[in-house]
N, C-alpha and C positions, 0 to 999 in steps of 0.2 A: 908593258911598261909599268914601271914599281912608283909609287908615289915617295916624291923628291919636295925639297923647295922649288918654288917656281912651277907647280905644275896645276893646272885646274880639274879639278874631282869633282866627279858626280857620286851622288850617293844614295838608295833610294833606301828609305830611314824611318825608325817609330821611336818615340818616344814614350814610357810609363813610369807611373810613379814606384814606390817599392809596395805599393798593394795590389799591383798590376791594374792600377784605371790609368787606358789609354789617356795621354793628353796632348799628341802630336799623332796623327797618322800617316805625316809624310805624303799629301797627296800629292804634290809637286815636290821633286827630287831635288836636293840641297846640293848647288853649286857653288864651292868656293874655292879662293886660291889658297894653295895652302905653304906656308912656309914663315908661320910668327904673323900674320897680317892680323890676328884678329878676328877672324870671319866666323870662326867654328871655338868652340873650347878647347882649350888650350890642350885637357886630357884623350878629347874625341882628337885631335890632330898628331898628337904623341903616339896615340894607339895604332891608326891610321898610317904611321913612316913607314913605307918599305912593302906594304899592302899595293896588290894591284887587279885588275878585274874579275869580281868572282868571289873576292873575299870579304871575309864579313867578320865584323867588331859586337861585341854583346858585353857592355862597361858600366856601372851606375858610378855617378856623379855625388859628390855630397853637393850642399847647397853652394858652399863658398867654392868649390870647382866650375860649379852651371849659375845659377840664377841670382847667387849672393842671399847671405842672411836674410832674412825679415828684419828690417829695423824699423820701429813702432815712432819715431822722431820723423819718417816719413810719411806719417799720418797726422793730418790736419784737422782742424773742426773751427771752420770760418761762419761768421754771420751769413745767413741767406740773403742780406740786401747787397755783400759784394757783386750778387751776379745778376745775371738776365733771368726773367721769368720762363724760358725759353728751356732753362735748366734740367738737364736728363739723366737720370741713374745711369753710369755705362761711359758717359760723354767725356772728353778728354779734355784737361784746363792745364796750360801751366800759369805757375805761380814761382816766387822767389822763394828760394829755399835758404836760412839762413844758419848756421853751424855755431858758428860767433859773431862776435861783432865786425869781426873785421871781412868774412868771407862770404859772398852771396854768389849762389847760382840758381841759376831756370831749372824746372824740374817740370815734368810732364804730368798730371796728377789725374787722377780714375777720380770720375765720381762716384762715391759710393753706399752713400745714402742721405735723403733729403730731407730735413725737416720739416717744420715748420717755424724754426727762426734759426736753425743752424743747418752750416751741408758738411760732410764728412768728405774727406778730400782721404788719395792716398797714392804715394808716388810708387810705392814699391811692383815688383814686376809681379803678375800672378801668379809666378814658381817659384817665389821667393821663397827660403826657406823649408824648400821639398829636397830630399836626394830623389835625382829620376835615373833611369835604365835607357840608355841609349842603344841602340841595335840598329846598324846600320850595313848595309853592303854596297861592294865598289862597284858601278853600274859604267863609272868612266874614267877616264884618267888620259889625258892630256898635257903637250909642256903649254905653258901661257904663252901668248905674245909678249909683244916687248911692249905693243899699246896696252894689254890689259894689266900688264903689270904699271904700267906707270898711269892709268889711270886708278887703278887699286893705291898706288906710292899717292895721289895728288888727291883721294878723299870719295874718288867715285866708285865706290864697289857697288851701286845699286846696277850697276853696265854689267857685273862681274855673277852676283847672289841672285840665283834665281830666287830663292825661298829662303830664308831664317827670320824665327819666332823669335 
């Protein structure tokens, strides 16, 4: 079976950067639907059309294909008495993110380093602004049901993605 819209792929996968340091080893095999949902990058699922079990993709990503730029306006440097003493390098906070004045969203934020009257906050993904080397092959290929696709259509893909970083 060749990979279609509508069909759920396995794929067992690595990830590196373009210095070759591993930063995905794929230990659990990425299942996702594939047909525009979103699930996998848009270039990994392009490359992927028409591929069926056996075959294997070896692609690198620029940043704005995979993980998006680094944007430095998603780095924060708040007071330390906003938070709890409890406060860990590593730990995850959202906070309001605001663009202008007119637009606020929730943003997920990495701690990333603590002061002693400030904490360094930062929202961006940690592959932000990497191009990485994708290298994956087709271990499955399947059509979806009509449940998983319509719970994929209503927001549930964590039923669908085994694994994505």
């Amino acid at each position: 079976m060749i990979i279609t819209k509508n069909c759920l792929v396995t794929l067992d996968y690595t990830v590196f950067d373009t210095e070759n340091n591993l930063l995905d080893s794929g230990v659990t095999p990425l299942v996702y639907l594939h047909g525009g949902y979103g699930d996998v990058f848009e270039k990994i699922e392009k490359t992927l059309e028409g591929k069926s079990v056996g075959e294997s993709i070896h692609i690198q990503l620029s940043p704005k294909e995979a993980f998006g730029e680094y944007k430095q306006e998603f780095v924060l440097i708040e007071e330390r008495t906003m938070f709890e003493d409890d406060l860990e390098v590593g730990q995850n906070v959202e906070m309001v993110f605001s663009e202008d004045d007119e637009s606020e969203i929730m943003l997920t934020y990495a701690v990333v380093e603590i002061l002693e009257d400030r904490v360094i906050l930062d929202a961006n993904h940690p592959l932000s602004g990497l191009s990485i080397i994708f290298d994956g092959t087709v271990i499955g290929v399947r059509d979806a049901t009509s449940d998983e696709i319509e719970k994929r259509l209503l927001g549930h893909e964590e039923s669908l993605v085994a694994h994505q970083d």
